[in-house]
C-alpha positions in Angstrom: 77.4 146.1 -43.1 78.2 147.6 -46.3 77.1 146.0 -49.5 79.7 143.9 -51.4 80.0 143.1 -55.2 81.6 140.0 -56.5 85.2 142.3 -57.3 85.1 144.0 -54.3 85.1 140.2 -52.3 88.1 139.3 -54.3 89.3 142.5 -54.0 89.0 142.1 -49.9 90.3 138.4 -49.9 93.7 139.7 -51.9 94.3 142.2 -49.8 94.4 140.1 -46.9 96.3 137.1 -48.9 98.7 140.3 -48.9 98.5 141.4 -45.5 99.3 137.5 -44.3 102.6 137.3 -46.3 103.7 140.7 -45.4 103.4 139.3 -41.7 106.0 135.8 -42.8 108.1 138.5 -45.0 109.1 141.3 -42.2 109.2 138.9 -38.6 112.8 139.1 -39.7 112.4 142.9 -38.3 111.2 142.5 -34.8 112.9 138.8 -34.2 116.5 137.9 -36.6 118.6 139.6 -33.4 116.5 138.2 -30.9 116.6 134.7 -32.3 120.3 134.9 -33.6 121.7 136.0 -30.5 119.9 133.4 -28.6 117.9 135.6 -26.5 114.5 133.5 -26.8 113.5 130.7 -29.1 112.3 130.8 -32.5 108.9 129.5 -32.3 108.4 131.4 -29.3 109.6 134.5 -30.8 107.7 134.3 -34.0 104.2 134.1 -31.4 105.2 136.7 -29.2 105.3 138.9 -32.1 102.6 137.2 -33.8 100.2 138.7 -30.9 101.5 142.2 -30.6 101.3 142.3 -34.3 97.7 142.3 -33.8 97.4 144.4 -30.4 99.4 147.2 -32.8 97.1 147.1 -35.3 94.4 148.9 -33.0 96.7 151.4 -32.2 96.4 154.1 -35.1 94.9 154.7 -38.3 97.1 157.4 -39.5 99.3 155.4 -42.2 96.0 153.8 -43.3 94.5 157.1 -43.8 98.1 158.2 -46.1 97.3 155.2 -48.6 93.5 155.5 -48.8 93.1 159.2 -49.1 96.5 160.4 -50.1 98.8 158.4 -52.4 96.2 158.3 -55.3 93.1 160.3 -56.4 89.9 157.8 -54.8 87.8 158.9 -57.8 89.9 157.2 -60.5 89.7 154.0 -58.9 87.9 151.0 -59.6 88.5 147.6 -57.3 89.9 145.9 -59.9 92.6 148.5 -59.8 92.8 147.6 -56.3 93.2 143.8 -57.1 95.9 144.8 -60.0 97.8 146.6 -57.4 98.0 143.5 -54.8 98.8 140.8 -57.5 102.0 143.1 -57.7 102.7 142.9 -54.0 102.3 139.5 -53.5 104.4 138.4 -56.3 107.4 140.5 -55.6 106.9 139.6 -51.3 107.3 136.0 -52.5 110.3 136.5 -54.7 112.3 138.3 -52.1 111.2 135.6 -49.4 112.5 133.0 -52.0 115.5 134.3 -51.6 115.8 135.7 -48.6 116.3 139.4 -50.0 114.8 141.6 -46.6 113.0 143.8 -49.2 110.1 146.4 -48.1 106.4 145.0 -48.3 105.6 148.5 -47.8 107.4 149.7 -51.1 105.9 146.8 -53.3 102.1 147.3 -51.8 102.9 151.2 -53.2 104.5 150.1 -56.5 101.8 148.3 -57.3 99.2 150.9 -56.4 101.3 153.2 -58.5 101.7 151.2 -61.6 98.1 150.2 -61.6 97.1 153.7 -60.7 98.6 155.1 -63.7 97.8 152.1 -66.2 93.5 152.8 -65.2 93.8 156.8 -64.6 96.7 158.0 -65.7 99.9 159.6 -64.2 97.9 163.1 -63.2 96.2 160.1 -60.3 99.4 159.6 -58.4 99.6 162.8 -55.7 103.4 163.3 -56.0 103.9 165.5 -53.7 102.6 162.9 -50.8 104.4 159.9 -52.6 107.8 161.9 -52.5 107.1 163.6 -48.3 105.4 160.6 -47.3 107.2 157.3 -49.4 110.4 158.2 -51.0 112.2 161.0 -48.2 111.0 158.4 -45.2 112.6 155.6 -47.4 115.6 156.9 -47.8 115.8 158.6 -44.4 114.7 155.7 -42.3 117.8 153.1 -42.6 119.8 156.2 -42.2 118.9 157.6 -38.9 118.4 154.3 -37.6 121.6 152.8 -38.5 123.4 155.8 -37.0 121.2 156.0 -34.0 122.2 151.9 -33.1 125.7 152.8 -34.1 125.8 155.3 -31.5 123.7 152.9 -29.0 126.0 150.3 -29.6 129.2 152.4 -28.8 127.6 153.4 -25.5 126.1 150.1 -24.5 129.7 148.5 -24.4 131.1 152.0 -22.9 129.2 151.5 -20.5 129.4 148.1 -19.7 133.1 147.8 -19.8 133.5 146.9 -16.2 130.4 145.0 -15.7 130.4 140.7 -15.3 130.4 139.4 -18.9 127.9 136.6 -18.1 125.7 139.3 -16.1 125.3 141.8 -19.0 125.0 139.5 -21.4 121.5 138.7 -19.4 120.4 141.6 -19.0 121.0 142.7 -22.2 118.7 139.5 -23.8 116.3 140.3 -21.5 116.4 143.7 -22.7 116.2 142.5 -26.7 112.9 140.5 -25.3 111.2 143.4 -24.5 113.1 145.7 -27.7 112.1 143.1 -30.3 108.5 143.1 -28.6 108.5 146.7 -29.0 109.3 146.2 -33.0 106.8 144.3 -33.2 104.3 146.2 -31.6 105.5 149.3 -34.2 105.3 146.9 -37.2 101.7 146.2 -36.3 101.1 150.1 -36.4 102.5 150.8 -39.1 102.6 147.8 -41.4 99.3 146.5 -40.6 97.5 149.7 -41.6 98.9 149.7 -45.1 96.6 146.6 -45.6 93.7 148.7 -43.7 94.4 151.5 -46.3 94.1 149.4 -49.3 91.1 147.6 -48.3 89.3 151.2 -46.9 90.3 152.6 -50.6 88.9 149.3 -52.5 85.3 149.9 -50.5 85.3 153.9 -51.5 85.7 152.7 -54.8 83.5 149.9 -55.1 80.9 152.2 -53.6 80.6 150.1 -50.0 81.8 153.1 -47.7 81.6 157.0 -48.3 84.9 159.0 -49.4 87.5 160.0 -46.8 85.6 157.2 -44.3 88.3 155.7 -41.8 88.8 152.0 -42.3 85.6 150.2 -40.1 86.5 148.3 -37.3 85.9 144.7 -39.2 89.0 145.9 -41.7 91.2 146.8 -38.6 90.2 143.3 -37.2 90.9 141.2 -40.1 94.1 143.1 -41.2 95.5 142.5 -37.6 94.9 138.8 -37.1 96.2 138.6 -41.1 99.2 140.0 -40.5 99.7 138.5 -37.3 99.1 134.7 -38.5 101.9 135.4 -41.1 103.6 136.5 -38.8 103.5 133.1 -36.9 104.3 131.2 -39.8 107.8 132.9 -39.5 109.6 134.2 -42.5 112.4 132.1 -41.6 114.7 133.0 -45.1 114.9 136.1 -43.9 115.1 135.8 -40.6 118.4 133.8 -41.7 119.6 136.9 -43.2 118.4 139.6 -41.5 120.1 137.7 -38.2 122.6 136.3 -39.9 123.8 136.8 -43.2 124.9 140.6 -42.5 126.5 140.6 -39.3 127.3 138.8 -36.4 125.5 140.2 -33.4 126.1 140.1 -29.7 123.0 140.5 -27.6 124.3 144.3 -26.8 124.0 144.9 -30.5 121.0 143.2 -30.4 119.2 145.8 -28.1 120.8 148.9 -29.7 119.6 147.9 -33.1 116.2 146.9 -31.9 115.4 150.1 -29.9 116.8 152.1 -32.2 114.5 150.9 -34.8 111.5 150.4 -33.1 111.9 154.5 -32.3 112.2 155.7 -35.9 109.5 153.5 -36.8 107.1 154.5 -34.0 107.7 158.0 -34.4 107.1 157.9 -38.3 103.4 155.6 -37.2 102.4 158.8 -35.4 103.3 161.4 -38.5 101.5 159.2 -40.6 104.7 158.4 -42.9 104.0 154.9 -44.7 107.9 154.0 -43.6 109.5 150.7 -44.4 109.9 148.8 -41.5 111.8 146.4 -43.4 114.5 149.7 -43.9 114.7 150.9 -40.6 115.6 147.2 -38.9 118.5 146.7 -41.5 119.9 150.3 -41.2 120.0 149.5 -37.2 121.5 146.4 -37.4 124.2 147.0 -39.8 124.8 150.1 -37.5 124.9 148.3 -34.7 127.6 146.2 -36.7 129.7 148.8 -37.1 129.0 150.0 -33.5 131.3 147.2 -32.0 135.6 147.3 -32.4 136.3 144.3 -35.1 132.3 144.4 -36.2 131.6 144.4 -39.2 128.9 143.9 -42.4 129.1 141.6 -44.6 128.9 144.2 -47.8 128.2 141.4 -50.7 125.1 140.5 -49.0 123.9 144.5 -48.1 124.7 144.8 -51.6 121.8 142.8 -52.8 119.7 143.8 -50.4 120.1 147.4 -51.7 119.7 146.3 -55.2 116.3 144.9 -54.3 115.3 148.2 -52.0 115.8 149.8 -55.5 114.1 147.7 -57.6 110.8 147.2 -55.5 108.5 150.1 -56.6 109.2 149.5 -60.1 109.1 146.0 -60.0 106.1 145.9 -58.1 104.4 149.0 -60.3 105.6 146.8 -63.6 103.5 144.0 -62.1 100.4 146.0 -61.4 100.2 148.0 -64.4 100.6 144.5 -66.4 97.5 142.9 -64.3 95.3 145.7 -64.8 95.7 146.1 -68.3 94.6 142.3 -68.5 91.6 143.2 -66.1 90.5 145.5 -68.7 89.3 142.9 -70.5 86.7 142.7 -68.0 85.6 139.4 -65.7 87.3 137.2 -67.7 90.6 139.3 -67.6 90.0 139.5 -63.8 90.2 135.6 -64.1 93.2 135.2 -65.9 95.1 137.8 -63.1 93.8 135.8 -60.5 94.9 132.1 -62.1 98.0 133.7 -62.6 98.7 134.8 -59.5 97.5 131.9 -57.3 99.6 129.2 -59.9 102.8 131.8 -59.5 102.5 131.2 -55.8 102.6 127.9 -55.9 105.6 127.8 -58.4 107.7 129.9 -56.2 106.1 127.9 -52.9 107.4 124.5 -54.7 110.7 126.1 -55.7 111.8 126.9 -51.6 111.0 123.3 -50.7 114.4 122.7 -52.8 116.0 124.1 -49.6 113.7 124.4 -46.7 114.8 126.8 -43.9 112.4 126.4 -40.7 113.2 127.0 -37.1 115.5 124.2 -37.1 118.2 125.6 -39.1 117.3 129.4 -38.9 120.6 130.3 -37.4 122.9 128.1 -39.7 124.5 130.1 -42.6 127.4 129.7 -44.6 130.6 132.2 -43.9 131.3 134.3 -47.1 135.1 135.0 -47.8 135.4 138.6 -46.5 135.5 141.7 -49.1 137.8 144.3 -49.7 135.8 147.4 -47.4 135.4 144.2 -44.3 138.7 143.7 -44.0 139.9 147.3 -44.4 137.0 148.1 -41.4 138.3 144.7 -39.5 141.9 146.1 -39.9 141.1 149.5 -38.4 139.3 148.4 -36.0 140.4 145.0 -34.4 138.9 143.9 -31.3 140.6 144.2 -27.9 142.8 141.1 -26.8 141.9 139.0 -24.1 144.0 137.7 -21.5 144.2 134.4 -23.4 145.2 136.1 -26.0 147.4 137.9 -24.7 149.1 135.0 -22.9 149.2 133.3 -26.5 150.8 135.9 -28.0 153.6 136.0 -24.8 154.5 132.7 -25.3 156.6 133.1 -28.9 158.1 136.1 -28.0 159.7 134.5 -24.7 160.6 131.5 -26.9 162.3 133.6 -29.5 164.0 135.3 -26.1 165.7 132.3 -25.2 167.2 130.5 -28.6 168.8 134.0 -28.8 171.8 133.6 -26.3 172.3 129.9 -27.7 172.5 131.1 -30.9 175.3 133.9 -30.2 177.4 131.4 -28.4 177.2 128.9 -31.5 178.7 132.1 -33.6 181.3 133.0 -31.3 
């Protein structure tokens, strides 16, 4: 067992304080579609992938290995670093769950790395060339091939299905976003879950506990997993609202495009080792799955914010971090005052969403925003196929108009 100071504890005990509300932030990315299109429960989608959370945390060690040996030089690092970096994590995760922003935990746990990196070692400790291959191109890349993959899954999903029973595919195709969303889940322990591995792994190299370039021990795989996949339990259910919700209506065909689609990007970028967003990748699919449909569409006020806070998350987070480890600089009783700080933040924010609680109860209620100018110009373009009730509906004026037209001649005459 290696040999622990009092820091590197702390140090340990953020990191998974980190790792647990990473799990409540992103179960909006394996289970929004799944629970807004009614395909299973809430509180038995949220355990479902609460377990495979944790089986996918045994799965690789490649993203883990990206943050500990890659992103920042191990020999500038001390734990308190470490502990600077996480503060900025978890303050920014909370924000965005307060309200409901599906920003990337990924982005803020690297933020605050970065910020803190620089504020102990300087900028010459940040590897840019693995922060721009490995972070930045995946980030921008990710919601991008995802949301045109689902928008291309989507097409042919109802291309195909276009003479199949309604109630039939619509069946099949929740059974088929059971076993998607499980897949998601099974990614986002992969990937996610490492990051947490990563930190820890880089915290014990620098407090001296583990050789340089070790891979994470099994204990930190262990206690990464079951973090993540307790938050993941708790359900993030703010997001959830939104993710499901708040940016398009989805039918369970939309559902599985978006799903699949995401769950490939974001198990292919797990095996190259790319520290990629999962959190990204889930709202490029769905709002390409949005536009898959004819009369789809995404609500563009509320992707708007969400984009805003995709910007603002490595700064914000590196802003954070810098500030804390400047302050534990001061030494143990600097390390205090971060940790005071941080721990009476969470319980402002924590008291501040009990204002408006959202649970599993009321997860898929959400108010309808007055449509904006690029939804109804895609709504316009592309209207959805009448029915035959509709089409009956609209019959039924015309003929009416048909007949007062001979009475109203003769009147003339």
């Amino acid at each position: 067992m290696e040999s622990f100071s009092l820091i590197l504890a702390i140090v340990v005990v953020t990191a998974l304080a980190f790792d647990f509300t990473n799990g409540f932030h992103d179960t909006a990315n394996a289970m929004a579609t799944t629970i807004s299109t009614g395909a299973m429960r809430p509180k038995i989608a949220v355990a479902m992938s609460a377990v495979l959370n944790l089986v996918g945390a045994f799965l690789s060690v490649e993203v883990a290995n990206t943050i500990s040996k890659g992103l920042v030089d191990e020999a500038g690092i001390r734990p308190e670093v470490i502990f600077a970096a996480l503060v900025g994590a978890i303050l920014w995760n909370l924000l965005t769950w307060l309200v409901g922003l599906p920003s990337s935990s990924s982005h803020a746990l690297m933020g605050g790395l970065i910020g803190a990196t620089i504020a102990s070692a300087g900028v010459g400790a940040v590897h840019g060339d693995v922060l721009v291959t490995k972070v930045l191109i995946p980030a921008i890349a990710a919601p991008l091939v995802a949301g045109i993959a689902a928008l291309l899954a989507t097409r042919l999903t109802y291309s195909l299905g276009r003479k199949a029973d309604g109630d039939a595919s619509k069946k099949g195709y929740r059974a088929g976003q059971i076993a998607s969303a499980g897949l998601v889940s099974l990614a986002h322990g992969t990937n996610d879950a490492q990051k947490t591995m990563g930190v820890i792994t880089l915290a014990l190299v620098a407090g001296g506990a583990v050789a340089p370039d070790s891979d994470p021990p099994t204990w930190v795989i262990l206690s990464a997993g079951i973090a993540i996949a307790l938050g993941t339990y708790l359900g993030g259910w703010r997001i959830i609202r939104t993710m499901g919700k708040g940016l398009t209506d989805l039918q369970p065909q939309q559902g599985f495009a978006a799903q699949t689609s995401a769950a490939t990007v974001i198990l292919a970028s797990s095996h190259l080792g790319f520290s990629l967003s999962t959190t990204h990748s889930v709202s490029g699919a769905v709002m390409g799955a949005g536009l898959g449909r004819k009369g789809g569409v995404v609500r563009w006020s509320t992707a708007t914010r969400m984009f805003v806070a995709w910007g603002l998350t490595l700064p914000a987070a590196a802003l954070v971090g810098a500030l804390a480890e400047y302050v534990t600089g001061f030494g143990n009783w600097g390390t205090a005052v971060v940790a005071i700080f941080l721990v009476a933040s969470s319980a402002v924010i924590w008291k501040l969403s009990r204002r408006e609680v959202v649970d599993h109860t009321n997860v898929n209620e959400v108010e309808e925003e007055p449509a904006g100018v690029v939804t109804t110009a895609i709504a316009a373009v592309t209207p959805p196929p009448a029915g035959p009730s509709e089409e009956l509906a609209a019959t039924i004026p015309a003929q009416a108009s048909a007949e007062r037209e001979p009475s109203t001649t003769t009147t003339t005459v």
